[in-house]
N, CA, C and O atoms as a CHARMM CRD file, in Angstrom:
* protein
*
  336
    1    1 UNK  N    -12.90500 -24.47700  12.51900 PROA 1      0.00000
    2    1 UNK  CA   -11.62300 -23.81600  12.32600 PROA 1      0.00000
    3    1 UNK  C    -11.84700 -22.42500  11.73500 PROA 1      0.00000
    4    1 UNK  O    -12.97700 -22.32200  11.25800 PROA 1      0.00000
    5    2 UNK  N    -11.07700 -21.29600  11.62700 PROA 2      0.00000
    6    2 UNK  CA   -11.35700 -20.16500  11.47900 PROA 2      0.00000
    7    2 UNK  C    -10.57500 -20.32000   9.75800 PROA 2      0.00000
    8    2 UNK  O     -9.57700 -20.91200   9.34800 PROA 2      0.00000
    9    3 UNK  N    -11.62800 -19.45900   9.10400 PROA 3      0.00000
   10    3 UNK  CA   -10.91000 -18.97100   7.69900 PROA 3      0.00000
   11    3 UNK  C     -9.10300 -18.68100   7.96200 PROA 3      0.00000
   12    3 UNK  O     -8.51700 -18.08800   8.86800 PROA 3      0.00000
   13    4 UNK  N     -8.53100 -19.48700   6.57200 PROA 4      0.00000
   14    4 UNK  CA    -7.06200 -18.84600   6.09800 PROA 4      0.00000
   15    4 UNK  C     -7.04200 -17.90300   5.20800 PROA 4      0.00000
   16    4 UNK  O     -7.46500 -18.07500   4.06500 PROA 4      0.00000
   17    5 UNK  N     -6.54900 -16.80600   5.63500 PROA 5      0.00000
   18    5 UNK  CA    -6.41600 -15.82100   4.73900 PROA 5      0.00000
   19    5 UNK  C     -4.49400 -15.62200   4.60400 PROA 5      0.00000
   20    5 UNK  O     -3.58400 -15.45500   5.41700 PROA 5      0.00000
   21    6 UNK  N     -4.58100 -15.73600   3.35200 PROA 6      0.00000
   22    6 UNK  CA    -2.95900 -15.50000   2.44400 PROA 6      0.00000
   23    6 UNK  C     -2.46100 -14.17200   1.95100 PROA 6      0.00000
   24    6 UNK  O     -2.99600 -13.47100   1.09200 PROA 6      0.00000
   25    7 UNK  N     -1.27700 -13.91100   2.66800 PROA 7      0.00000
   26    7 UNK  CA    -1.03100 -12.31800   2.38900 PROA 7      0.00000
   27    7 UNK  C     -0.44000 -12.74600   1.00500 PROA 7      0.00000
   28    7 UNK  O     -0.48900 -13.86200   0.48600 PROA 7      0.00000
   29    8 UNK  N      0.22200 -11.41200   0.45100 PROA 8      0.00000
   30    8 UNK  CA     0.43100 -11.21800  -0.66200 PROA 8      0.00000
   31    8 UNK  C      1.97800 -11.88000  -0.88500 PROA 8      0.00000
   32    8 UNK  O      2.58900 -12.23000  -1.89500 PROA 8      0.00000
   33    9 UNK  N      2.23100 -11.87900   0.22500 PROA 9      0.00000
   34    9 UNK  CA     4.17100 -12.69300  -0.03900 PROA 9      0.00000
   35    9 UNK  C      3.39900 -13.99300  -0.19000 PROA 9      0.00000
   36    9 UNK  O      3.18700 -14.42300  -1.32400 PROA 9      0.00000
   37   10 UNK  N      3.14600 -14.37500   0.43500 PROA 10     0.00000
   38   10 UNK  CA     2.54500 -16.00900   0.33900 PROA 10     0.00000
   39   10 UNK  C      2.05000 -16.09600  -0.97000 PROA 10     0.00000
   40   10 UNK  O      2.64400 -16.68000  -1.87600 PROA 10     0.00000
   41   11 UNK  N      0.76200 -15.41200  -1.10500 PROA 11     0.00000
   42   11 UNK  CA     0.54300 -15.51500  -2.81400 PROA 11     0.00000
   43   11 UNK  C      1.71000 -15.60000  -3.72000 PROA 11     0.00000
   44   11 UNK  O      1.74100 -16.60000  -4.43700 PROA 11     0.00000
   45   12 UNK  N      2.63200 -14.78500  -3.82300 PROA 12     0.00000
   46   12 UNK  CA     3.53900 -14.88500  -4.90600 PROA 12     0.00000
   47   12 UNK  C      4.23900 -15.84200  -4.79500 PROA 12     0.00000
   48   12 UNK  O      4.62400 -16.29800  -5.87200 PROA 12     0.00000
   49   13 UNK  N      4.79400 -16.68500  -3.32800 PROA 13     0.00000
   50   13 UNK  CA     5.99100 -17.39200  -2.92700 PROA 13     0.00000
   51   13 UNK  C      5.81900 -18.67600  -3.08400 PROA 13     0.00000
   52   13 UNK  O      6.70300 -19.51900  -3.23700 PROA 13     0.00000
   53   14 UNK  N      4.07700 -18.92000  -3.02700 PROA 14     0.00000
   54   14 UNK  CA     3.96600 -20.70200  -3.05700 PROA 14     0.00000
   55   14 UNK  C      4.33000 -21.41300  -3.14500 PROA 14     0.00000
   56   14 UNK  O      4.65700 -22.22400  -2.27900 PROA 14     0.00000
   57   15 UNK  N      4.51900 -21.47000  -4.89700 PROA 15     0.00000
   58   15 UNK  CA     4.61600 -22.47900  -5.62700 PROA 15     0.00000
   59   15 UNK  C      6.24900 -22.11100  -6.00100 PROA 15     0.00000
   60   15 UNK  O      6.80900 -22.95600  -6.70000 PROA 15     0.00000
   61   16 UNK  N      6.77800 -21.33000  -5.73400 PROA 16     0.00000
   62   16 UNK  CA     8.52200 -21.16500  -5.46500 PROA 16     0.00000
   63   16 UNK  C      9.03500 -22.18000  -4.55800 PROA 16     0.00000
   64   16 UNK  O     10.19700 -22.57800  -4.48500 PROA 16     0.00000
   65   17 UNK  N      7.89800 -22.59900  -3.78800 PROA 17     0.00000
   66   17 UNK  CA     8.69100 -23.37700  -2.19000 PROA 17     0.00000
   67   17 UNK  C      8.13800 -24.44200  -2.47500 PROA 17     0.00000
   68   17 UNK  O      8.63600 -25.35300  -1.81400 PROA 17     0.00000
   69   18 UNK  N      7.28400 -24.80600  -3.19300 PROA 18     0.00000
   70   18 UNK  CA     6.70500 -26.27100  -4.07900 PROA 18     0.00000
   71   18 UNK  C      6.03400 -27.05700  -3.20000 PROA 18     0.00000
   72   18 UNK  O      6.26100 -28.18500  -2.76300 PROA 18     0.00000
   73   19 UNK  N      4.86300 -25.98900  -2.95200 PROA 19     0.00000
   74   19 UNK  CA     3.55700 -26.26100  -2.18300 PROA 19     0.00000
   75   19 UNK  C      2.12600 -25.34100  -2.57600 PROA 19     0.00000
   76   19 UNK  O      2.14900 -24.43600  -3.41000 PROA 19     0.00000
   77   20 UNK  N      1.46500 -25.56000  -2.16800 PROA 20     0.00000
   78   20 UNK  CA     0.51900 -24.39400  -2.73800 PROA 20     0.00000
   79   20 UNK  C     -1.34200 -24.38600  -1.55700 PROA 20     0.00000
   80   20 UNK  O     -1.14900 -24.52200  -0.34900 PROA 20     0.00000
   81   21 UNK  N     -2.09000 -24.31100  -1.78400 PROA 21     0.00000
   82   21 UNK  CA    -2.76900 -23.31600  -0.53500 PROA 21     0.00000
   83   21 UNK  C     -3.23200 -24.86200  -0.26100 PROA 21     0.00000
   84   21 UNK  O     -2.91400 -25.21800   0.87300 PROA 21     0.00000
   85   22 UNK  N     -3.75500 -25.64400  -0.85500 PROA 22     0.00000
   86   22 UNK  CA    -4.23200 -26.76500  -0.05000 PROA 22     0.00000
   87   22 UNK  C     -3.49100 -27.14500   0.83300 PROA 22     0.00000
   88   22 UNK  O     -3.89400 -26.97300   1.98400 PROA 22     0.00000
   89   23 UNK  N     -2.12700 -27.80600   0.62300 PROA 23     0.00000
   90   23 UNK  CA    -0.90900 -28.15800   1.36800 PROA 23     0.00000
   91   23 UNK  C     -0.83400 -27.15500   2.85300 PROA 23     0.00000
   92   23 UNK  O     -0.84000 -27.66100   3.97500 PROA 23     0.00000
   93   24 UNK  N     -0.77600 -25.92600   2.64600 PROA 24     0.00000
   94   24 UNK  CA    -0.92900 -25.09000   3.67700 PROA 24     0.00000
   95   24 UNK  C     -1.67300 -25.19300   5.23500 PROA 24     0.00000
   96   24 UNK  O     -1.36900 -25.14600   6.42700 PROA 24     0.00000
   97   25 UNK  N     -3.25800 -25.42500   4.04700 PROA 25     0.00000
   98   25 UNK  CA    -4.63100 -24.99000   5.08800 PROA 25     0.00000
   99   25 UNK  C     -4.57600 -26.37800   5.54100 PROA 25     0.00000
  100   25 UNK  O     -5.28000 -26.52700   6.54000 PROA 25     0.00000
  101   26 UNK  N     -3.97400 -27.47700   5.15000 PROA 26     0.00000
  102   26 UNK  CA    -3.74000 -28.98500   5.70900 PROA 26     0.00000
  103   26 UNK  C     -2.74800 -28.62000   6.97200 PROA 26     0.00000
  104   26 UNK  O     -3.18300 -28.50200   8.11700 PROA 26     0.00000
  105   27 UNK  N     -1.70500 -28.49700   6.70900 PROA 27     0.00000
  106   27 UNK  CA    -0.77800 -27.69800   7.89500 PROA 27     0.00000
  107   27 UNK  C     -1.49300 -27.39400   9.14400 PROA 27     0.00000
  108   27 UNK  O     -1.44600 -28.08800  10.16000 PROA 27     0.00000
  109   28 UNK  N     -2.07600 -26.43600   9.01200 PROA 28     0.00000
  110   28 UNK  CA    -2.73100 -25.25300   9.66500 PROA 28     0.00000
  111   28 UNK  C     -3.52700 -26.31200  10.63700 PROA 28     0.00000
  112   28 UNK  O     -3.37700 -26.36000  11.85800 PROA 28     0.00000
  113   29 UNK  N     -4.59800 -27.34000   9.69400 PROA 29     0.00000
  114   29 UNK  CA    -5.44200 -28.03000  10.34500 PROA 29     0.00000
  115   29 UNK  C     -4.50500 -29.44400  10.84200 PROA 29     0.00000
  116   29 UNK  O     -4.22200 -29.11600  11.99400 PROA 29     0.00000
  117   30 UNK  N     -4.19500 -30.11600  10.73400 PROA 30     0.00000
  118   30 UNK  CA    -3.30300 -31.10700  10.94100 PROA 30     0.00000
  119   30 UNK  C     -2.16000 -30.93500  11.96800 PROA 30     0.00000
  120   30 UNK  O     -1.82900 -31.65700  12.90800 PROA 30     0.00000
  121   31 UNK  N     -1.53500 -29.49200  11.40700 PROA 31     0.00000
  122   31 UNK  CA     0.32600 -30.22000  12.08300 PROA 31     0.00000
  123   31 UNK  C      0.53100 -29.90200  13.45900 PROA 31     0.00000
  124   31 UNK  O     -0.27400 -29.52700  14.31100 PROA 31     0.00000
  125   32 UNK  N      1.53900 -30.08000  13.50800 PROA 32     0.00000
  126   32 UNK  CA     1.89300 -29.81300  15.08300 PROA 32     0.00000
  127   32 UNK  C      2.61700 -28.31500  15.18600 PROA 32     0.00000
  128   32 UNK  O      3.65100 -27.86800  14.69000 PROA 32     0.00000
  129   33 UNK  N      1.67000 -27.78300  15.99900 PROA 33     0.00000
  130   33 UNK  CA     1.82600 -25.88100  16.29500 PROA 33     0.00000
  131   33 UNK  C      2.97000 -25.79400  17.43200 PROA 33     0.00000
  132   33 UNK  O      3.03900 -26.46100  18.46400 PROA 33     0.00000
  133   34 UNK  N      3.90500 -24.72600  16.93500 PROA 34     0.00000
  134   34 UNK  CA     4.64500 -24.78400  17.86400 PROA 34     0.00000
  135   34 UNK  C      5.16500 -23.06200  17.49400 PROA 34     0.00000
  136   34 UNK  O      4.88200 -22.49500  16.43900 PROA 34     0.00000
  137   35 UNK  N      5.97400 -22.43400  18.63700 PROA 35     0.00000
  138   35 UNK  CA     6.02300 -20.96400  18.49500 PROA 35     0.00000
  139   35 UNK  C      6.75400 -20.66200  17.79100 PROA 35     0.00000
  140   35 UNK  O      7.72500 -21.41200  17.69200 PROA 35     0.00000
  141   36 UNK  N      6.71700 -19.32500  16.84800 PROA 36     0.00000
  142   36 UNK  CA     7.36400 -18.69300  16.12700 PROA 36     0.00000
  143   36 UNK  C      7.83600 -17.48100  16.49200 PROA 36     0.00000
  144   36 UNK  O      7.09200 -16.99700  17.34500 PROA 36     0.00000
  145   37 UNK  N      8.95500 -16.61600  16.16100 PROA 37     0.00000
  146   37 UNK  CA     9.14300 -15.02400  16.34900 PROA 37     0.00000
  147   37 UNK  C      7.81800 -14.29700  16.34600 PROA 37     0.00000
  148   37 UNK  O      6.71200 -14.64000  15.92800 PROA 37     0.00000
  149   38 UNK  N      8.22200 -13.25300  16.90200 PROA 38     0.00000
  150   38 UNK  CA     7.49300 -12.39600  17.06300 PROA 38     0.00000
  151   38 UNK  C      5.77100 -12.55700  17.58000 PROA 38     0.00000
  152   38 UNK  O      4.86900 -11.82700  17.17000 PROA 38     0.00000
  153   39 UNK  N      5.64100 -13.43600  18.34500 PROA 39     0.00000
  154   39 UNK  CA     4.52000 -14.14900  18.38500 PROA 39     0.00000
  155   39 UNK  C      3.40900 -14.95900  17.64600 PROA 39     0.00000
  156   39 UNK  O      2.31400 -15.43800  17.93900 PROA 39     0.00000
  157   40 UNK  N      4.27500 -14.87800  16.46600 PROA 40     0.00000
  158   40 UNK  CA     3.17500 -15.62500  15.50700 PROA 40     0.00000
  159   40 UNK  C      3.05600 -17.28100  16.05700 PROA 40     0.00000
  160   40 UNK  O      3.10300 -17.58100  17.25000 PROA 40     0.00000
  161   41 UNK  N      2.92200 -18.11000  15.11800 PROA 41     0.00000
  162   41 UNK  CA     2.98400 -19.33300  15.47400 PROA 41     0.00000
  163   41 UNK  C      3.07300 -20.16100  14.09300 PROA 41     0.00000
  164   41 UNK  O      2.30900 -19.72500  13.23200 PROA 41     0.00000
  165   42 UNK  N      3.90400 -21.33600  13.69000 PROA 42     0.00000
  166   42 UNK  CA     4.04600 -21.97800  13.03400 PROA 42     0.00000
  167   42 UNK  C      3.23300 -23.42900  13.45900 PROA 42     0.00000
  168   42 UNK  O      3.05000 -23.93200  14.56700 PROA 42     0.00000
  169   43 UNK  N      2.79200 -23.91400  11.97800 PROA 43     0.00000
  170   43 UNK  CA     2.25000 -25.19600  12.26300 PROA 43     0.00000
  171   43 UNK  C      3.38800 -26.30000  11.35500 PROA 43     0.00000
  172   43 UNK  O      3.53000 -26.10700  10.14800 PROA 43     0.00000
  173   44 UNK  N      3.98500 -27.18900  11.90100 PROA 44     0.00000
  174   44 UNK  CA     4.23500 -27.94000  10.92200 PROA 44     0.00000
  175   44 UNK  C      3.86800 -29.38700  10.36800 PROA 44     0.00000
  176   44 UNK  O      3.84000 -30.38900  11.08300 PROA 44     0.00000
  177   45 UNK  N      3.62400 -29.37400   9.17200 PROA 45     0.00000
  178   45 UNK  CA     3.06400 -30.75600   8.98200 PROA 45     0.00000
  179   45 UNK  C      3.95400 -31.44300   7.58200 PROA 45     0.00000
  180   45 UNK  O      4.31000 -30.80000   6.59400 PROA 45     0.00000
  181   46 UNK  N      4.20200 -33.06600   7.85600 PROA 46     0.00000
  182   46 UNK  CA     5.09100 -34.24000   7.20700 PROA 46     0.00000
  183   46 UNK  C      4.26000 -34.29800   6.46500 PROA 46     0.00000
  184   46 UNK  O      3.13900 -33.91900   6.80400 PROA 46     0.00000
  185   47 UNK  N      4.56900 -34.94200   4.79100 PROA 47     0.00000
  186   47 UNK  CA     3.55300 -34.65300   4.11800 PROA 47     0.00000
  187   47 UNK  C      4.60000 -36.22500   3.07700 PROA 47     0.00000
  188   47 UNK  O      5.71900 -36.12500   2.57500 PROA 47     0.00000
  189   48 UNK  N      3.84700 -37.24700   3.08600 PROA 48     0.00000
  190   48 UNK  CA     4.45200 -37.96900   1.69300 PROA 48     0.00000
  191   48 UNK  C      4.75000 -37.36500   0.40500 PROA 48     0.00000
  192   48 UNK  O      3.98700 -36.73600  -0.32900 PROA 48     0.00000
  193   49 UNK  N      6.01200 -37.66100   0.23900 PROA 49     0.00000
  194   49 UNK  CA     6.48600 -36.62400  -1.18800 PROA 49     0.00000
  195   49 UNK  C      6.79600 -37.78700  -2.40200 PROA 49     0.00000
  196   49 UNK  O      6.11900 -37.89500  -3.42500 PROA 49     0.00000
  197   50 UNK  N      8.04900 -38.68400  -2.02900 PROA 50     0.00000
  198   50 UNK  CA     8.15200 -39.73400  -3.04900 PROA 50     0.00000
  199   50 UNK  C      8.19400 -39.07100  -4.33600 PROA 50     0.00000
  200   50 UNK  O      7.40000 -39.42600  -5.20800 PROA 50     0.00000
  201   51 UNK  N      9.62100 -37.50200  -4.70200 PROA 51     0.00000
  202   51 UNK  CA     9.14100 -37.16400  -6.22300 PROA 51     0.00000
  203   51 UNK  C     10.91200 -36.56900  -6.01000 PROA 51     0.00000
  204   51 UNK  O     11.60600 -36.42600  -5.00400 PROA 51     0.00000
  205   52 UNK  N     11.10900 -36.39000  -7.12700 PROA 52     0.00000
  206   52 UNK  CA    12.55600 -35.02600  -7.20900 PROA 52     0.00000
  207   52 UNK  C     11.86700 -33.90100  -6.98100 PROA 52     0.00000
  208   52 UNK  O     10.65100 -33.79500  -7.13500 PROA 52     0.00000
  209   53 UNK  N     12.64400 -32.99600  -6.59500 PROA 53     0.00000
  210   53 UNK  CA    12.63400 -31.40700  -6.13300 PROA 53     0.00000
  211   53 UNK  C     13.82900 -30.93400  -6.32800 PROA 53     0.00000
  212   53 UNK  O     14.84800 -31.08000  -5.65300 PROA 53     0.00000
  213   54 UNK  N     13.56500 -30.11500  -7.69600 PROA 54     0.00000
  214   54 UNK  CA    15.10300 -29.64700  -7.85400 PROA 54     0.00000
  215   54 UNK  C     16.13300 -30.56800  -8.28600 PROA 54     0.00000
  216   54 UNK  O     17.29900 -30.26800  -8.03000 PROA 54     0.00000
  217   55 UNK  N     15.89500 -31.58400  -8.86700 PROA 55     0.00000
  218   55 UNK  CA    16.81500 -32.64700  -9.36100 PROA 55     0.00000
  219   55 UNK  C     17.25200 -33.53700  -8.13000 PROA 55     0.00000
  220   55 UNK  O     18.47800 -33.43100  -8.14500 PROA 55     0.00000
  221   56 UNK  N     16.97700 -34.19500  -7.28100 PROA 56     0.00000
  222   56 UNK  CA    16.51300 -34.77400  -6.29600 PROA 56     0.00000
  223   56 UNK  C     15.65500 -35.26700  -5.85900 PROA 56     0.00000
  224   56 UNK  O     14.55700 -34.71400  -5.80300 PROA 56     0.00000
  225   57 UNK  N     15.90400 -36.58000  -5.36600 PROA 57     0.00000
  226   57 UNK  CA    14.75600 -37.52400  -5.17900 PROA 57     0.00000
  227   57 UNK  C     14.28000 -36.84000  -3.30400 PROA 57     0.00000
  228   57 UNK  O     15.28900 -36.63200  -2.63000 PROA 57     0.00000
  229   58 UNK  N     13.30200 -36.62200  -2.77800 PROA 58     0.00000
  230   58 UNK  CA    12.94700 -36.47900  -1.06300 PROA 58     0.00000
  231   58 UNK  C     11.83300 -37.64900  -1.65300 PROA 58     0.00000
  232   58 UNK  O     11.35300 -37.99300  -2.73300 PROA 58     0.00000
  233   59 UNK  N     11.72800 -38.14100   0.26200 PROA 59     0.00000
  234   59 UNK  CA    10.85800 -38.89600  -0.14300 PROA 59     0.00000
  235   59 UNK  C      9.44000 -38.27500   1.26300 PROA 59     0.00000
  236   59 UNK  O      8.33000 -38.75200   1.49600 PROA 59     0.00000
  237   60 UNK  N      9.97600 -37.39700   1.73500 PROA 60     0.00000
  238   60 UNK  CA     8.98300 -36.39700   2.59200 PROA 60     0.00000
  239   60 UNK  C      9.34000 -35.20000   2.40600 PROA 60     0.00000
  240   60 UNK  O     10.49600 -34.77800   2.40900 PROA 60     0.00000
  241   61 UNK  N      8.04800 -34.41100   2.18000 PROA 61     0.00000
  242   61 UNK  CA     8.02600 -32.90100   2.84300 PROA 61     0.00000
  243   61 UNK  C      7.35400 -32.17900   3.77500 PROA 61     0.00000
  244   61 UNK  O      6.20700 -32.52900   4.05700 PROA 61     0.00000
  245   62 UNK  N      7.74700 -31.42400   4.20300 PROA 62     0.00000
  246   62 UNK  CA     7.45000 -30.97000   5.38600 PROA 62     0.00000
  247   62 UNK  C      6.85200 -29.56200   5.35400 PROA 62     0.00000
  248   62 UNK  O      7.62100 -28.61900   5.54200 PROA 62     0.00000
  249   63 UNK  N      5.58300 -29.33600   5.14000 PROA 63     0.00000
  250   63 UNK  CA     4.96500 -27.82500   4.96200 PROA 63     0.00000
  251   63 UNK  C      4.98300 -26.82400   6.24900 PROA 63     0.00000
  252   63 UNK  O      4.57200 -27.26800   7.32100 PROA 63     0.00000
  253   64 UNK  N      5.29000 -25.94600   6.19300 PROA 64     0.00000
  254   64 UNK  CA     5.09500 -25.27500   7.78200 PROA 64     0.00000
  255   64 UNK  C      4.87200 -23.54000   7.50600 PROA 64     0.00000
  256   64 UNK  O      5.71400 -22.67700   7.26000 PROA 64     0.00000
  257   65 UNK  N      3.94700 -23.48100   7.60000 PROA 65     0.00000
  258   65 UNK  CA     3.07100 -21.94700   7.18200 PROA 65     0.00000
  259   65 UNK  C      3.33000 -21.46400   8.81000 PROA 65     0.00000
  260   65 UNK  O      3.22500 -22.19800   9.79400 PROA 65     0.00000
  261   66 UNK  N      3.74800 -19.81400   8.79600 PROA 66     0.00000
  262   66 UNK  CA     4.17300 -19.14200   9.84100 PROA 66     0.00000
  263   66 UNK  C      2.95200 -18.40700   9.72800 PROA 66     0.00000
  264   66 UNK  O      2.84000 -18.02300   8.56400 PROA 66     0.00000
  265   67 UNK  N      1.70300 -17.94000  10.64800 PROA 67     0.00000
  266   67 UNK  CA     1.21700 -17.68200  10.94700 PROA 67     0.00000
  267   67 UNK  C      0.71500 -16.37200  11.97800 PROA 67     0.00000
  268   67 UNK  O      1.13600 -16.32800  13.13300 PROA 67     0.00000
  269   68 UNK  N     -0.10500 -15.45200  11.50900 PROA 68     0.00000
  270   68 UNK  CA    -0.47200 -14.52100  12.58800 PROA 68     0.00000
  271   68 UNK  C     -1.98600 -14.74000  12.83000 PROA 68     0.00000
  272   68 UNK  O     -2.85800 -14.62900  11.96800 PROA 68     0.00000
  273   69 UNK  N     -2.23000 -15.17700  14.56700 PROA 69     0.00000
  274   69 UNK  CA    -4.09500 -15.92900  14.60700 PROA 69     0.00000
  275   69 UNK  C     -4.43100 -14.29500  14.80100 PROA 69     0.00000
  276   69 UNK  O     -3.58800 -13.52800  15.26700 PROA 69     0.00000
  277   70 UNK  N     -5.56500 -13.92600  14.44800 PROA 70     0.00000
  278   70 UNK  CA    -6.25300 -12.95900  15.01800 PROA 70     0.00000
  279   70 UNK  C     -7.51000 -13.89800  15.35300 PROA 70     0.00000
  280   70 UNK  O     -7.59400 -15.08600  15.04300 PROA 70     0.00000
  281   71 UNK  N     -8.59600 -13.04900  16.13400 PROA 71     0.00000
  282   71 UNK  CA    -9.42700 -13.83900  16.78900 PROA 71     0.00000
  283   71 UNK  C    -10.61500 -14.26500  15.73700 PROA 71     0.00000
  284   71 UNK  O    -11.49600 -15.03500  16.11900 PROA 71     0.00000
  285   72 UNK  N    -10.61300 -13.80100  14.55200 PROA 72     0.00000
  286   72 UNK  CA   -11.23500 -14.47800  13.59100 PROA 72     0.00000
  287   72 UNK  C    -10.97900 -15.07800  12.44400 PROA 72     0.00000
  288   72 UNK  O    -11.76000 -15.44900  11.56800 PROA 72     0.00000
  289   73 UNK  N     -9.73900 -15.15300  12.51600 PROA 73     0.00000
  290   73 UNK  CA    -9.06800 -15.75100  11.05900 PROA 73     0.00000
  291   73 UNK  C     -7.70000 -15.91400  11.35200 PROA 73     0.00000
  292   73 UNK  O     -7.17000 -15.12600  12.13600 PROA 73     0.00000
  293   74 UNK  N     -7.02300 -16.87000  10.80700 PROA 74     0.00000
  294   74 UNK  CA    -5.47600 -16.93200  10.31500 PROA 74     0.00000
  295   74 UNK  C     -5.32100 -16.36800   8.94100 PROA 74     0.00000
  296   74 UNK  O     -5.89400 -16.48100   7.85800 PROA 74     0.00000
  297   75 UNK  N     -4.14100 -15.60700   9.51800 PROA 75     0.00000
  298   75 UNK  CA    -3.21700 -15.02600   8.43100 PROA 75     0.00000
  299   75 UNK  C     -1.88000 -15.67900   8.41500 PROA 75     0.00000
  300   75 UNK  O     -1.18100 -15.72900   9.42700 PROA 75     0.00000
  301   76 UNK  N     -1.47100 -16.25300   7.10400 PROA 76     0.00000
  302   76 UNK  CA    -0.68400 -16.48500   6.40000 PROA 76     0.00000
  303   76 UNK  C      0.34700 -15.65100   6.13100 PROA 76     0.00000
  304   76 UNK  O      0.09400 -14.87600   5.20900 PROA 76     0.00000
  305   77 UNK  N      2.00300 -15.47700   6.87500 PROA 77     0.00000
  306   77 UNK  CA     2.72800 -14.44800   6.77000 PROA 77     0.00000
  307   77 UNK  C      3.57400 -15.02100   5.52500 PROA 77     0.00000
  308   77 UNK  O      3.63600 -14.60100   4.37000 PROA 77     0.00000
  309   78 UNK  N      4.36100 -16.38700   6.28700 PROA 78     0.00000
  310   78 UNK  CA     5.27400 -17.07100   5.02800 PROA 78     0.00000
  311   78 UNK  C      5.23900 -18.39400   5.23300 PROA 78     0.00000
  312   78 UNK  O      5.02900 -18.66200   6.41500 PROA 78     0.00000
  313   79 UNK  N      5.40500 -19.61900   4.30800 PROA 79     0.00000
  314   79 UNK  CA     5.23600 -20.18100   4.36100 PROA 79     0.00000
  315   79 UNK  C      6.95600 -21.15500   3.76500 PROA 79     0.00000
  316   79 UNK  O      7.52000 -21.20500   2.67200 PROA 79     0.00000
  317   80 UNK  N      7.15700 -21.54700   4.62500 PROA 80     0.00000
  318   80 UNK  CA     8.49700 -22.55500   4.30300 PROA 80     0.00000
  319   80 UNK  C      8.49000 -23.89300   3.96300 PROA 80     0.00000
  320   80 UNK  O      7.82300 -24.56500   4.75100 PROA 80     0.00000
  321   81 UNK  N      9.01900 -24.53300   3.03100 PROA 81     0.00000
  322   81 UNK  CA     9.33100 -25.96600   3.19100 PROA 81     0.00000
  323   81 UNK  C     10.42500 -26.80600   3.18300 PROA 81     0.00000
  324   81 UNK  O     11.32800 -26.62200   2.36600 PROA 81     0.00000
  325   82 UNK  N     10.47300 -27.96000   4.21500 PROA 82     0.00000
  326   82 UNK  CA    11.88900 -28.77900   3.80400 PROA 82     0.00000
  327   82 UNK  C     11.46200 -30.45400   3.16400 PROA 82     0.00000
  328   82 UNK  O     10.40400 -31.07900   3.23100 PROA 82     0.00000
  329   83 UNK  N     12.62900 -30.76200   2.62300 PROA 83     0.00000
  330   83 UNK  CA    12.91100 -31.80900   2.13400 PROA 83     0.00000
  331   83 UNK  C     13.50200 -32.97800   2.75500 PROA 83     0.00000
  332   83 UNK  O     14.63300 -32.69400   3.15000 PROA 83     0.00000
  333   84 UNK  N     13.25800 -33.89900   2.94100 PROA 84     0.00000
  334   84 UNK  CA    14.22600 -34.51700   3.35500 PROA 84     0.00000
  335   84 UNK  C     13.59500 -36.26400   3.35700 PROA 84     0.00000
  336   84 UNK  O     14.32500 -37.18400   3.72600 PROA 84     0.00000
């Protein structure tokens, strides 16, 4: 698999969206890729949660890092998550 490299929104945004780079580069390697704007590409991957978030019980989350491949590395644009 090619190196993840994390831009600087991602750095700051992580752990705001209550995930962080392992969760990600699991994504990346694991989920199911499917297209994003502007040609990037999103991966998304289900992830056992079983916790509150935000005063709420989920009992899955769902990591999905938006992606730009260049031919030697992924870059990390933003990275979203849902609950549910």
């Amino acid at each position: 698999m090619k190196p993840v490299y994390f831009s600087q929104h991602v750095v700051q945004r992580i752990a705001e969206r209550g995930t962080n780079r392992s969760e990600v580069e699991e994504a990346i390697r694991r989920g199911r890729q499917v297209p994003a704007k502007e040609g990037k590409t999103a991966f998304r991957l289900n992830l056992r949660f079983e916790q509150n978030w935000k005063g709420r019980y989920y009992g899955t989350k769902q990591v999905m890092p938006i992606v730009s491949e260049k031919r030697d590395r992924y870059v990390v644009v933003t990275v979203l998550t849902f609950y549910f």
